[in-house]
C-alpha positions as CSV (number, residue, x, y, z in Angstrom):
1,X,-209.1,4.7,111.4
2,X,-205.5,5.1,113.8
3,X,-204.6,8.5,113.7
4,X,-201.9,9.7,110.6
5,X,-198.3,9.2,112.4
6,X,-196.4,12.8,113.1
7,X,-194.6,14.0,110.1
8,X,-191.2,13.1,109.7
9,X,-188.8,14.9,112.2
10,X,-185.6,14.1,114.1
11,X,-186.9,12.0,117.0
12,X,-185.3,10.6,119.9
13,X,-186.5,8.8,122.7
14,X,-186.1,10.4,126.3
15,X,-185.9,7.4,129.8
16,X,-186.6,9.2,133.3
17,X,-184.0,6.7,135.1
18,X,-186.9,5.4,137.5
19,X,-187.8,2.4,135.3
20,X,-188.1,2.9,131.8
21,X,-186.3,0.9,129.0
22,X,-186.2,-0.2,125.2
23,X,-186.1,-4.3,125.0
24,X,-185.2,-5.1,121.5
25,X,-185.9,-8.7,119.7
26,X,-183.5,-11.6,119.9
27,X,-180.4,-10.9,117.7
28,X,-178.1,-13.0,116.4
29,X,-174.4,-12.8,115.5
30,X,-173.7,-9.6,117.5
31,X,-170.5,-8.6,117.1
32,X,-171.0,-4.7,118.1
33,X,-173.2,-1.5,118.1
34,X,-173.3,1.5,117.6
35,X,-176.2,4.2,119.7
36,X,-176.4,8.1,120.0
37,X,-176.7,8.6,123.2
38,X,-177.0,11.7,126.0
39,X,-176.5,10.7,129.4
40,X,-178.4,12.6,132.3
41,X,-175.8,13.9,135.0
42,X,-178.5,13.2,137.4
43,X,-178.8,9.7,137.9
44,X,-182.0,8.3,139.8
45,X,-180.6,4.6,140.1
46,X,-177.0,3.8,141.5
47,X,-175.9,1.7,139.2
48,X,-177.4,2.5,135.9
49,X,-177.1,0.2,132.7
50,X,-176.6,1.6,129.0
51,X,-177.5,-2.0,127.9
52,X,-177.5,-5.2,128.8
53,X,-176.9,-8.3,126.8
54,X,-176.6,-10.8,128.6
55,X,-177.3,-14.8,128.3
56,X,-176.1,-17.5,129.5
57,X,-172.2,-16.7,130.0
58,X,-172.4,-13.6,127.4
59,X,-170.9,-10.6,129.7
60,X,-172.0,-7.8,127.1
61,X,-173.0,-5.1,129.4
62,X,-171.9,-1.5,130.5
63,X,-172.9,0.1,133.7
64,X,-171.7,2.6,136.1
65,X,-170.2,-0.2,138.5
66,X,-168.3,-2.7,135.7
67,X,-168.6,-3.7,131.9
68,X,-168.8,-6.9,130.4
69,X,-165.7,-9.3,130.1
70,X,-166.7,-9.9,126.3
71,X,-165.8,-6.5,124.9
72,X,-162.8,-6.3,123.1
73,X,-162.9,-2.1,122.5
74,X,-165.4,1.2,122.9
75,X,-165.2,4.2,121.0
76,X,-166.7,7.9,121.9
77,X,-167.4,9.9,118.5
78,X,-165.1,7.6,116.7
79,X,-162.1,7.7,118.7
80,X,-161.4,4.9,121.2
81,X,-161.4,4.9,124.8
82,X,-161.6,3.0,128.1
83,X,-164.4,0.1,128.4
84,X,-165.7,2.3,131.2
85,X,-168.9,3.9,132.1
86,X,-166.4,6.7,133.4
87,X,-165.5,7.8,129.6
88,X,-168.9,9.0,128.7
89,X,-169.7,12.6,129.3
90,X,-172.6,13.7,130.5
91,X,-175.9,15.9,128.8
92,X,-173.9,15.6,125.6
93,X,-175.2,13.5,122.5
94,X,-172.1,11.3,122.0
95,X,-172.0,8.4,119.6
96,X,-171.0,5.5,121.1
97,X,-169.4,2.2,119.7
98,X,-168.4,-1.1,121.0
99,X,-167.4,-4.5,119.7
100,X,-167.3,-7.7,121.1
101,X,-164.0,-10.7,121.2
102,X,-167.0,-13.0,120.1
103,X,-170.5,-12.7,118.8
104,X,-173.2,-13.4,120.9
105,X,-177.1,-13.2,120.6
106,X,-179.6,-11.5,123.0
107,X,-182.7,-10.1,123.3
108,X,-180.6,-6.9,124.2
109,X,-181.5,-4.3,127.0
110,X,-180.4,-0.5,126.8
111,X,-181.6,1.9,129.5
112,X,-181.9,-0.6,131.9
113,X,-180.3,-4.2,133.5
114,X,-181.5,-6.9,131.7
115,X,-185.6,-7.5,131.6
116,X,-187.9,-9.9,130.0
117,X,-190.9,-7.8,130.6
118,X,-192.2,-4.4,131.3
119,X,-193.0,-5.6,135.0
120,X,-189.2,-5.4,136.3
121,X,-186.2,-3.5,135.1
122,X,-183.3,-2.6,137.2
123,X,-180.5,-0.4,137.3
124,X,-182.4,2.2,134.9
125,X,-180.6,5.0,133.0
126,X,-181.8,8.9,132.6
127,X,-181.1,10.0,129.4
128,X,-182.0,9.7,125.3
129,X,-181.4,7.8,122.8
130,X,-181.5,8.3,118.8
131,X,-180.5,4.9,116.7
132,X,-179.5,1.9,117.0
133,X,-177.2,0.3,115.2
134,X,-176.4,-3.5,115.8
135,X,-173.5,-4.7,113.5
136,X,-172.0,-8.7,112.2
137,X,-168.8,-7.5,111.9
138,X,-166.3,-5.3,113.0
139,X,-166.1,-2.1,111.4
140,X,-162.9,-0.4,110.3
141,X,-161.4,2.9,111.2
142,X,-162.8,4.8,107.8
143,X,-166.4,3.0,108.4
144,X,-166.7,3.7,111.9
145,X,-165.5,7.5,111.6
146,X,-168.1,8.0,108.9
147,X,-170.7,6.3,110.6
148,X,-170.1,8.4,114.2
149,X,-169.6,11.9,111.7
150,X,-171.7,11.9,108.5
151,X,-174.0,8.8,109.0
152,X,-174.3,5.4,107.7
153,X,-175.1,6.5,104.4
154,X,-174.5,3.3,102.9
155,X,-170.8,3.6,103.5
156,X,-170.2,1.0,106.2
157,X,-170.7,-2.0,103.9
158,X,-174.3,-3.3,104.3
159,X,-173.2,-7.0,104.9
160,X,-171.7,-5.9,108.8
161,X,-174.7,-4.2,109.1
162,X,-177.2,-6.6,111.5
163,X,-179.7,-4.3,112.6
164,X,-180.8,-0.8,112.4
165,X,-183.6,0.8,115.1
166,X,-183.7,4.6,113.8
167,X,-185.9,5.1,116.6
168,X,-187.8,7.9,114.4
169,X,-192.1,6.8,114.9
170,X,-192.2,10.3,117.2
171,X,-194.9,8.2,118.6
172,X,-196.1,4.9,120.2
173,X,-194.4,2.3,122.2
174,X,-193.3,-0.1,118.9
175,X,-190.2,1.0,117.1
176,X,-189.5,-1.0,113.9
177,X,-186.3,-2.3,112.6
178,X,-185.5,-1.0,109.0
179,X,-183.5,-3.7,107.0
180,X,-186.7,-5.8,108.2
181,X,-184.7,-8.9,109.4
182,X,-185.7,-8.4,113.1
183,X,-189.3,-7.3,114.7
184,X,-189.9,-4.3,116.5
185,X,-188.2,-3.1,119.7
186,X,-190.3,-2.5,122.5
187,X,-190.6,0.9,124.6
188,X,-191.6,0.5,128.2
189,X,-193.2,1.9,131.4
190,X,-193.5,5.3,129.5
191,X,-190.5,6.5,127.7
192,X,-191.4,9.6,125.6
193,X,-190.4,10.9,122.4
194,X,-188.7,14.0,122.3
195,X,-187.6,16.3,119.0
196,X,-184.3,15.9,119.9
197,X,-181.2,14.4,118.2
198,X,-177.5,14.9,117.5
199,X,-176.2,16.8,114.4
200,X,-174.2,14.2,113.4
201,X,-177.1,11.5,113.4
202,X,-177.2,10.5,109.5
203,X,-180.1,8.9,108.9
204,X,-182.4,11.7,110.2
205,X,-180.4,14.5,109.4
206,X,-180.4,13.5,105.8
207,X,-184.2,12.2,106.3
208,X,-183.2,8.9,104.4
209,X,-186.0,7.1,107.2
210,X,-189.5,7.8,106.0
211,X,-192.8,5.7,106.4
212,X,-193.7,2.4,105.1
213,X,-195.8,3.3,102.4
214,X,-199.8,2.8,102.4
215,X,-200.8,-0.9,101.7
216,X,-202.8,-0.9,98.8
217,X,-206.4,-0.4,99.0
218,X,-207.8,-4.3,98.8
219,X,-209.9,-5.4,95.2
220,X,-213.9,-4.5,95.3
């Protein structure tokens, strides 16, 4: 039998900047996200990405050189600032929000420029990250202050929420998605799991993610 997974702990998931990334599923509707992220002041590439969600004419990005055309606003811990690369701080967990003039639908990059496999990725990032939240509408002051503070907790109403990656396994390279609308995310080229996260990350600070339970055993 697979080995038992790690107990439940406060995960996150650590890129070295050469050429690791997380490539999520194709989601629909985007209208935001939300991530906990800690940016590496060393940074390996030149132009790293935090994500990349781009198709067709869909400018959703942010990197160190530009952002996206489609963003209409980015907040830092719930308060808003410039659409810029430049307003993140680094080796500091920070919870980071953005929302789009327009939905769009990707199979979204973060850590690196956009990649369809784990054979190419460019424009890597060094850093962690510790949930993913993908969201259908835009939230409002209250819910996004709560959700950057305290944690989701139910309090940003569920029907803006698109997608949730706790990114809480501790081990593997599949990471599911908890409302079970969307497959797993994918980790690649080696990004590790650390026990690190930010105080204010909800979920896992008040250890609402656990385990599928065990399937039942089958009929003799």
């Amino acid at each position: 039998p697979p080995p038992p997974p790690p107990p439940v702990a406060l995960w996150s998931v650590n890129f070295d900047g050469v050429d690791d990334f997380i490539l999520l599923p194709i989601i629909t509707g985007i209208r935001g996200f939300s991530v906990w992220f800690k940016r590496a002041a060393d940074q390996p590439d030149a132009n790293p990405y935090l994500m990349d969600g781009r198709t067709g004419s869909s400018e959703a990005y942010l990197s160190l050189a530009s952002a996206g055309t489609i963003w209409e606003g980015m907040w830092l811990d719930g308060v808003r600032v410039g659409i810029a690369w430049n307003s993140l701080v680094d080796d500091t967990w920070m919870h980071v929000h953005m929302e789009t003039k327009v939905a769009f639908n990707d199979n979204v990059n973060f850590m690196s420029k956009s990649a369809s496999s784990g054979s190419a990725s460019f424009g890597n990032c060094k850093g962690q990250l510790a949930e993913v939240f993908f969201w259908r509408g835009l939230l409002t002051p209250y819910e996004l202050s709560i959700t950057a503070t305290i944690g989701f907790d139910q309090l940003a109403p569920f029907n803006k929420l698109l997608a949730l990656y706790p990114l809480e396994e501790g081990q593997g390279t599949s990471t599911r998605e908890i409302t079970q609308q969307f497959t797993a995310a994918t980790l690649f080229n080696g990004a590790t799991w650390v026990p690190d996260v930010p105080a204010g990350s909800g979920w896992k600070a008040k250890s609402i993610f656990q385990p599928p339970p065990p399937s039942p055993p089958s009929p003799p």
